[in-house]
C-alpha positions in Angstrom: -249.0 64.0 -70.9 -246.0 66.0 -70.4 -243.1 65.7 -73.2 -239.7 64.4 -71.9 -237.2 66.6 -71.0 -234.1 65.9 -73.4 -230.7 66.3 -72.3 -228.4 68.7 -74.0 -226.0 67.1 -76.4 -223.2 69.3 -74.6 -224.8 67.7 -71.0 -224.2 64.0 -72.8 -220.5 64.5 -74.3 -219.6 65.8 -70.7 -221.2 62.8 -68.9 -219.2 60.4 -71.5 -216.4 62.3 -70.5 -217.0 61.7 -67.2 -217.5 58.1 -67.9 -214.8 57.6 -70.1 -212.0 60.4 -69.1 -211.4 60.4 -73.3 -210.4 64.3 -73.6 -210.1 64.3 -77.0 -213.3 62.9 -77.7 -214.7 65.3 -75.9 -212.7 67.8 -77.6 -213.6 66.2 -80.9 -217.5 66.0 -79.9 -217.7 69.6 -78.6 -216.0 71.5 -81.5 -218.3 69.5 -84.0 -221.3 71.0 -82.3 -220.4 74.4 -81.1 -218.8 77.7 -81.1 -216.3 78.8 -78.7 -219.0 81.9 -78.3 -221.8 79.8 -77.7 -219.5 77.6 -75.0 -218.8 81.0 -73.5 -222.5 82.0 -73.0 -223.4 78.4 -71.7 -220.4 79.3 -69.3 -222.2 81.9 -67.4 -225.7 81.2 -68.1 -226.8 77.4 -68.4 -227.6 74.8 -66.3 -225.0 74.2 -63.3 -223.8 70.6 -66.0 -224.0 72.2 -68.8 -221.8 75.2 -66.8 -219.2 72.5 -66.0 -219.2 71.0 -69.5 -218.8 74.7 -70.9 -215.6 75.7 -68.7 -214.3 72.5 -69.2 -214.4 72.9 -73.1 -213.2 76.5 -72.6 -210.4 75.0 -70.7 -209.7 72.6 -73.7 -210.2 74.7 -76.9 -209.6 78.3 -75.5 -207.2 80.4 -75.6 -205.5 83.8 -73.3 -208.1 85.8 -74.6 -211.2 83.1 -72.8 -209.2 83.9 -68.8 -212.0 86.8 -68.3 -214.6 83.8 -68.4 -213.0 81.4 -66.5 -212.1 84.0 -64.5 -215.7 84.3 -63.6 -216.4 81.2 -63.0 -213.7 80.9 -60.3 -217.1 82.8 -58.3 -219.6 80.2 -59.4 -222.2 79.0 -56.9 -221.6 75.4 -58.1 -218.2 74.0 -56.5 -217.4 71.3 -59.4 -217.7 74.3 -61.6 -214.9 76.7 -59.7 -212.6 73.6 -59.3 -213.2 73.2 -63.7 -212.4 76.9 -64.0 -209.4 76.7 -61.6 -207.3 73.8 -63.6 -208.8 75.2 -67.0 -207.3 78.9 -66.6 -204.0 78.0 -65.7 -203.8 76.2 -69.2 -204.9 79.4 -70.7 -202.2 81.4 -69.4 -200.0 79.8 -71.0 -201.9 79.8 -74.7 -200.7 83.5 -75.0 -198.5 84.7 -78.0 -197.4 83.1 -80.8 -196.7 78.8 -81.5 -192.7 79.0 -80.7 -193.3 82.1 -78.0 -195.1 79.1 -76.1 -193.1 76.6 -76.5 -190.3 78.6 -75.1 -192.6 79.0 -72.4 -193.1 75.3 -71.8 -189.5 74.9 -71.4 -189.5 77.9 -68.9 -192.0 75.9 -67.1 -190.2 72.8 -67.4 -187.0 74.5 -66.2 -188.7 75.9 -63.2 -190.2 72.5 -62.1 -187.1 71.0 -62.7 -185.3 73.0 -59.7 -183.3 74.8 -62.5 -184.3 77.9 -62.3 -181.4 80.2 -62.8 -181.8 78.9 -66.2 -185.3 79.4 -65.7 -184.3 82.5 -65.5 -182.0 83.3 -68.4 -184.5 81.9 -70.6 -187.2 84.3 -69.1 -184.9 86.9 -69.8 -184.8 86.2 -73.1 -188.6 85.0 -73.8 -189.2 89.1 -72.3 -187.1 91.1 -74.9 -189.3 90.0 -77.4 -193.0 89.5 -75.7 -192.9 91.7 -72.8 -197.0 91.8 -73.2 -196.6 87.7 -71.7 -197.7 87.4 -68.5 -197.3 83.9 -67.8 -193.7 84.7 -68.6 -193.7 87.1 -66.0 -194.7 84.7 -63.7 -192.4 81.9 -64.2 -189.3 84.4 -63.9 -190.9 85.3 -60.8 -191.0 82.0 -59.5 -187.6 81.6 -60.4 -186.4 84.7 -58.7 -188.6 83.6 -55.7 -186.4 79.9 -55.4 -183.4 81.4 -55.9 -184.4 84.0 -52.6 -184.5 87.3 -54.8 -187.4 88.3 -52.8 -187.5 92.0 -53.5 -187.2 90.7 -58.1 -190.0 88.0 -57.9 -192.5 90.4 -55.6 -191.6 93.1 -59.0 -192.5 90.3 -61.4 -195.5 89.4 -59.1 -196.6 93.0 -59.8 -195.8 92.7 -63.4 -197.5 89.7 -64.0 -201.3 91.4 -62.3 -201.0 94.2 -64.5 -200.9 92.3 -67.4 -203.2 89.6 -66.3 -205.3 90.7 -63.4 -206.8 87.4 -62.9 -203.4 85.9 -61.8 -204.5 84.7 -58.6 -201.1 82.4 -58.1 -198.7 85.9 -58.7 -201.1 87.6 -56.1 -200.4 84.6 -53.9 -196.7 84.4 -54.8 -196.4 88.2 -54.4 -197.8 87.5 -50.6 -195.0 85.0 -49.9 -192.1 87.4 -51.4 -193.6 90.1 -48.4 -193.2 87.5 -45.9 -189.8 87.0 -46.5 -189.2 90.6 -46.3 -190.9 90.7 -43.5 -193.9 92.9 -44.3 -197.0 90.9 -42.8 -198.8 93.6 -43.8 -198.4 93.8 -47.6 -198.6 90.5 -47.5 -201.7 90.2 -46.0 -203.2 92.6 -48.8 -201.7 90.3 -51.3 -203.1 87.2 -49.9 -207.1 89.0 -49.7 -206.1 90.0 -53.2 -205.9 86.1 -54.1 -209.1 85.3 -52.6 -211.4 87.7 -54.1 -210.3 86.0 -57.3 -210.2 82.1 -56.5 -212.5 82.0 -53.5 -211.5 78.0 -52.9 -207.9 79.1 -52.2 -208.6 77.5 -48.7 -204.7 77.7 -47.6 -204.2 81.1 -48.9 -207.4 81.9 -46.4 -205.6 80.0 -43.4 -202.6 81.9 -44.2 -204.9 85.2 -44.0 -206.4 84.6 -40.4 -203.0 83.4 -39.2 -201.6 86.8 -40.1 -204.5 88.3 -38.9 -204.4 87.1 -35.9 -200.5 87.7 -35.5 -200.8 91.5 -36.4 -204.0 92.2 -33.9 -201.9 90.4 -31.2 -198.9 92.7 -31.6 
């Protein structure tokens, strides 16, 4: 007779998760039983729940320095895995730098969604002098630059932002949008095949490709 099978206590504290939605239980649960290295090899390696109870931890407990492994996962032959990865790397680029050096980036972010974003801006501006090295920061300037139609400044910060964090599919997205609105389809185009072939489930980013596609072989 065949012994059963027992589950992995990461596999149960992800379906009570599931059940529940409690985050910080599962927060709570996970850090009492393993290491953020362990959580990283699980990541990559285990089985496809425990996979999507690693990232999702990752996503919870990790920090800028986890985005190569999430990054990863954004190619993951489970779906519910990449869609895990996708919302949990976002939070990590924004757990760069120092306590206060993110909480000026929060209000950045807050600015931005706010539709304030020549103070978005300033603040930016500011938040750079002293941590040029922040991506994320990079980003959210761009985004400002990009509402407030500086095309040619947030496709710069676009640029900016991928060298710093090469895994920043939404700057490769938003650099895509700034060529559009200078009108060059085709360096757009590059920046939107960029974005895929790091988030493959960027469905409208792959519309936008085979519309331009299609518009540049017709001309």
């Amino acid at each position: 007779m065949k012994k059963p099978v027992s589950t992995p206590r990461l596999d149960q504290l992800y379906h009570r998760y599931l059940d529940t939605e409690e985050s910080a239980a599962y927060i709570r649960g996970v850090s009492e039983h393993y290491l953020l290295t362990t959580l990283e090899r699980l990541a990559g390696a285990g089985q496809h729940v425990s996979r999507r109870a690693a990232v999702l931890a990752i996503g919870f407990l990790g920090d800028y320095s986890h985005t190569p492994i999430l990054g990863r996962a954004l190619h993951d032959r489970d779906r519910a895995v990449r869609l895990i990865a996708d919302n949990g790397i976002r939070n990590l680029w924004r757990r760069d730098g120092n306590q206060r050096q993110q909480e000026k980036l929060n209000v950045i972010v807050r600015l931005n969604d706010s539709q304030h974003h020549n103070e978005a801006i300033a603040a930016a501006n500011e938040l750079l002098e002293e941590a040029a090295w922040f991506a994320e920061v990079w980003n959210q300037r761009a985004i400002g630059h990009f509402a407030t139609n500086r095309w040619e400044d947030a496709a710069n910060d676009c640029h900016q932002t991928l060298e710093l964090n090469a895994y920043h599919f939404g700057a490769a997205v938003g650099m895509g949008h700034c060529y559009l609105e200078m009108d060059d389809p085709f360096a757009a185009l590059e920046c939107f095949r960029r974005a895929v072939k790091l988030n493959p489930d960027l469905e409208d980013v792959r519309a936008q490709i085979d519309y331009l596609q299609r518009t540049l072989e017709g001309k």
